[in-house]
KEDO-155317 format. One line per 2 residues: number of its first residue (from 1); their letters; for each residue x negated, y negated, z negated of C-alpha. Coordinates in steps of 0.25 Angstrom, whole numbers, plus 5000, padded with zeros to 4 digits. Example, Ala and Ser with C-alpha at 12.3 -4.5 7.8 and 13.67 -1.06 7.14 Angstrom:
2
1> as> 4951/5018/4969  4945/5004/4971
REM end
This chain:
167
1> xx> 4847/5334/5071  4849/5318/5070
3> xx> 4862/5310/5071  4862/5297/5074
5> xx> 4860/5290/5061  4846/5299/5062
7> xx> 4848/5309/5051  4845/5321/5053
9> xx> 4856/5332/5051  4851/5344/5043
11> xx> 4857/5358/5041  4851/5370/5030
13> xx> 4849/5378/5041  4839/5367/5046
15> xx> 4830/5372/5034  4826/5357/5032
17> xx> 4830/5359/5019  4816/5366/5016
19> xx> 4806/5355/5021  4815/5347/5010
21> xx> 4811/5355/4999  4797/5356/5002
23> xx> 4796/5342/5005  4801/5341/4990
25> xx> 4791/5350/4983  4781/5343/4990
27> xx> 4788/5328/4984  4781/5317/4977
29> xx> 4789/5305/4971  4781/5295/4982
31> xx> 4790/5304/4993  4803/5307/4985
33> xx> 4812/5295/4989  4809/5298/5003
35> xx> 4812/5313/5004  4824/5310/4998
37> xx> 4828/5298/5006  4825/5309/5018
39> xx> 4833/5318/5013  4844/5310/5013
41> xx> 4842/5301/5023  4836/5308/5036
43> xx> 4846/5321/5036  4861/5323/5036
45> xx> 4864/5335/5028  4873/5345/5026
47> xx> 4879/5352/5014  4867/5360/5012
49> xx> 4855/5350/5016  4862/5340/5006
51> xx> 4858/5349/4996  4844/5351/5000
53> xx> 4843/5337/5003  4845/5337/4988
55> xx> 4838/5348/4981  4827/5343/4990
57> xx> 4827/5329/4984  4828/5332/4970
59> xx> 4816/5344/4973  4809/5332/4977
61> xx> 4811/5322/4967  4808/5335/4957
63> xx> 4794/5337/4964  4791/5323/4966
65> xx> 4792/5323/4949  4786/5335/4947
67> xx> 4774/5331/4956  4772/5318/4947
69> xx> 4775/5322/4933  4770/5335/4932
71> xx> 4782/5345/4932  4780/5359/4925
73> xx> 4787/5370/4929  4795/5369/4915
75> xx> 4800/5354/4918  4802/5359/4933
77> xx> 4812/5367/4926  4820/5357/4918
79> xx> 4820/5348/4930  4828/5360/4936
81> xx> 4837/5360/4925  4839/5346/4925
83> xx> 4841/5346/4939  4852/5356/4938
85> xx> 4859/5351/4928  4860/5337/4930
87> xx> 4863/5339/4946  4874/5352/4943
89> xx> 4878/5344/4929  4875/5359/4922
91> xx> 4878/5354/4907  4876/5367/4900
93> xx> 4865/5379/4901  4863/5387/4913
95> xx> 4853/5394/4920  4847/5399/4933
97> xx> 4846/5412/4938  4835/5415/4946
99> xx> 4839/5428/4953  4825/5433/4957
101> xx> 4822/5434/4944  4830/5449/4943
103> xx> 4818/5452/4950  4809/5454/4940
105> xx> 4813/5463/4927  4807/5453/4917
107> xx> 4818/5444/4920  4829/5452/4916
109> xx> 4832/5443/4904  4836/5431/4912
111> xx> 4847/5439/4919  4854/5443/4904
113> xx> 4867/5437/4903  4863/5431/4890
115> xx> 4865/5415/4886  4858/5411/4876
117> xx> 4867/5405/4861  4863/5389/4866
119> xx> 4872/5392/4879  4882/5400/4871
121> xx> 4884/5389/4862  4884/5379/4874
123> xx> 4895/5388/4880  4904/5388/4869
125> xx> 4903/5373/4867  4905/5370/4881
127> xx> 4917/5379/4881  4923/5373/4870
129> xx> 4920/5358/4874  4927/5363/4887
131> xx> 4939/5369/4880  4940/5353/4874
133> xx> 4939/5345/4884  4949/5355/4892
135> xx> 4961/5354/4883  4957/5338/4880
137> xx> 4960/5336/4896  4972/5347/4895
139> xx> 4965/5351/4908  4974/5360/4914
141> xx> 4964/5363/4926  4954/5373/4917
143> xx> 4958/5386/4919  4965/5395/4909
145> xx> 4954/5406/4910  4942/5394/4907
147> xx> 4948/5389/4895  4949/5403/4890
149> xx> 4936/5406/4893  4929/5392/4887
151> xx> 4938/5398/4874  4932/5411/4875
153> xx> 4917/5405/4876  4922/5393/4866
155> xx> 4923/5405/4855  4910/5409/4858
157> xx> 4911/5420/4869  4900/5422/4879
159> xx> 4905/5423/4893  4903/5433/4905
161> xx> 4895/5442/4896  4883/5434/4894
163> xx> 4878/5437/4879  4873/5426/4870
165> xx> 4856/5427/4868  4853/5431/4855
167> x> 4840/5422/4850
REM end
């Protein structure tokens, strides 16, 4: 559907979306300005294409990169990483689940609630520099269970029964 500026409105349930990301595996740097520009220039989105429009883009620009330079799978996975943590602003360790993999037994491992002594350590320094900077801003807004669980980890706990790995 066109309006009169000669965008076209879009909708998920259009499906659009999946001519978006194929475009995009298929990107090259020569191409990349304009699918972006498209993207955001020829549709009128809505609160779920806006964010298609943009996984779409920055798939593009990834594939666009990886197509000159070379990408292994190993880089493709630090570029992810990267990706998440500079766009979510994820200052600490984390992971990603991948759910399928309870399908197969030898992947019982990754499902341990286990954390390894690197994000132990994190964690209590974290809690800690938390616990500072609260009672430097008197900030009266942190609830009274948060503080007492930053102090519980602070003195070295490990929280909702996850076990420290042993090396």
């Amino acid at each position: 559907m066109k309006n009169e500026f000669e965008k076209e409105l879009v909708t998920e349930e259009s499906k659009i979306q999946e001519q978006w990301y194929a475009e995009a595996r298929a990107m090259t740097p020569e191409k990349l300005g304009e699918f972006v520009n498209k993207l955001t220039e020829k549709y009128i989105h809505d609160y779920g294409t806006a964010c298609h429009a943009a996984a779409a883009a920055a798939l593009g620009a990834a594939h666009a990169v990886g197509k000159k330079e070379g990408i292994s799978g190993f880089q493709a996975g630090c570029i992810m990483w990267s990706f998440i943590e500079e766009w979510m602003r994820i200052k600490g360790p984390a992971i990603l689940i991948q759910y399928e993999d309870m399908l197969y037994p030898h992947y019982e491992k990754k499902f341990d609630k286990r954390i390894t002594k690197e994000t132990h350590n994190w964690l209590i320094e974290e809690a800690k520099k938390r616990l500072r900077d609260a009672d430097a801003a008197k900030d009266m807004r942190i609830s009274s269970s948060v503080i007492e669980h930053w102090e519980k980890i602070a003195s070295g706990w490990v929280p909702f029964g996850f076990r420290v790995e042993e090396d």
